[in-house]
N, C-alpha and C positions, 0 to 999 in steps of 0.2 A: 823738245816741243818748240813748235813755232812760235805761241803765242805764251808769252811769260805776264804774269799780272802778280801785282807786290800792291797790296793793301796794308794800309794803316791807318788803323781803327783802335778806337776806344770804347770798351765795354759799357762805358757808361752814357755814350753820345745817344741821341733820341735819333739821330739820323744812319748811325751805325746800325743803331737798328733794326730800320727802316731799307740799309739794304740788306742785312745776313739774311732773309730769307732769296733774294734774286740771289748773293754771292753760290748758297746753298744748291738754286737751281741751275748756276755756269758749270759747278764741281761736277753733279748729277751728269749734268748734259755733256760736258766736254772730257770730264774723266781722266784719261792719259794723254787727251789731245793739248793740253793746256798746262803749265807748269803756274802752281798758284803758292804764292806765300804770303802767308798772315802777317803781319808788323805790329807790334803795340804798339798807340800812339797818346799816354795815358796822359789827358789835358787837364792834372789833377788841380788847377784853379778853378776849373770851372764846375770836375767832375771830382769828387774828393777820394772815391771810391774805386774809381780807375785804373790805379796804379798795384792795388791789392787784388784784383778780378785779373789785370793782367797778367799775377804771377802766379793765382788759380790756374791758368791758362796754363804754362809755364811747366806747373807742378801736373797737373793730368797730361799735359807731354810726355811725361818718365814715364807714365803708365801706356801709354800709348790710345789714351782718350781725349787730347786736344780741342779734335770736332764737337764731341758729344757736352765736352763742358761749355764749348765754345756755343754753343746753340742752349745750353744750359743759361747760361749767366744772361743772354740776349732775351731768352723767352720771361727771363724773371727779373730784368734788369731795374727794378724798383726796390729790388731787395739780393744786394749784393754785400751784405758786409761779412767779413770773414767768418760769424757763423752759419750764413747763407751759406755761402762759396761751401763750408764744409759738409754742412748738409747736400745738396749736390753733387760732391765726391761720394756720400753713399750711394745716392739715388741713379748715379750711372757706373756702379759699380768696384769703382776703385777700392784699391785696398786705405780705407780710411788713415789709421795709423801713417802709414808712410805719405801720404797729403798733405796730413795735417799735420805731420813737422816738418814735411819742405814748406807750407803756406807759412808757420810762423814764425820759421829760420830766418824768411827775407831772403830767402839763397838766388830768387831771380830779380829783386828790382834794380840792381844795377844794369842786367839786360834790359829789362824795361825802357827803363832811361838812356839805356844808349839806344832802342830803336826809335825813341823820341828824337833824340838828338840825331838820328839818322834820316830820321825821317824831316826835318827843318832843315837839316845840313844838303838835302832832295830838293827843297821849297814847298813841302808839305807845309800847309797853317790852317786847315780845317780838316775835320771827319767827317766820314771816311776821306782819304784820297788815296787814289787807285794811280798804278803805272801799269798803262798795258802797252808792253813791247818798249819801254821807256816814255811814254807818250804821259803825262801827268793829266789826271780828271779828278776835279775835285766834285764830293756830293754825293748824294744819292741819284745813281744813276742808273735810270729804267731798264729792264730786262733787254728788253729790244733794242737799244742802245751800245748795251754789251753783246749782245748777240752776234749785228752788223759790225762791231770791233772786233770780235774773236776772229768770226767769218771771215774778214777780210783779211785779218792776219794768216790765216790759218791756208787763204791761196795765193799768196804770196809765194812765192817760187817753186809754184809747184808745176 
């Protein structure tokens, strides 16, 4: 893909948000045009909850439900503590049991924490911030904003 975008977000941010449902309509729109990767960027000082939503995250990945938690944990994001998070694993399917002891093993907040630290070690210092094409945005940023970024990337050498 021409246009690469690496977000890092935290589940608990009011401005993350604020954008999963634009992130949701770039996926929609751009599909296989655009290579897109999620980052936890779990700001558990501020967010305490963060860091456990991220590895909800994390754990519906083995299942192959990422998205669906992913837009799970954001639509409900006032009520994310780990019996939320496990509630949600039924409610999109997953096989509960196998969720709910990767959620309480811990087996991904070392992940977590390194794409925290991946994501500072970048100059990420607020949520969301977006890299599109390496190009660093921090914020929630307007659909049509992303649009004319994808766009432009997208006629670049062509």
């Amino acid at each position: 893909a021409k246009v690469r975008i690496v977000e890092f977000s935290d589940f608990q941010c009011p401005y993350c948000r604020q954008s999963f449902p634009v992130v949701r309509e770039i996926l929609n729109r751009y599909q296989d045009r655009i290579y897109f990767v999620y980052r936890d960027f779990p700001v558990t000082t501020t967010h305490p909850e963060s860091l456990k939503a991220a590895e909800a995250g994390q754990c519906a990945h083995e299942q192959g439900k990422f998205w669906p938690m992913h837009d799970k944990i954001f639509i409900n994001q006032e009520n994310i503590l780990p019996a939320d998070l496990k509630n949600y694993a039924q409610a999109i399917g997953l096989d509960t049991a196998k969720f709910n002891a990767c959620l309480d093993s811990g087996k991904y907040e070392q992940e977590a924490n390194q794409d925290f630290q991946d994501g500072v070690n970048l100059g990420a210092v607020a949520t969301p911030t977006f890299f599109i094409n390496g190009y660093r945005v921090s914020g929630s940023i307007p659909l049509e904003i992303f649009i004319k970024l994808i766009d432009q990337g997208l006629k670049e050498d062509s």
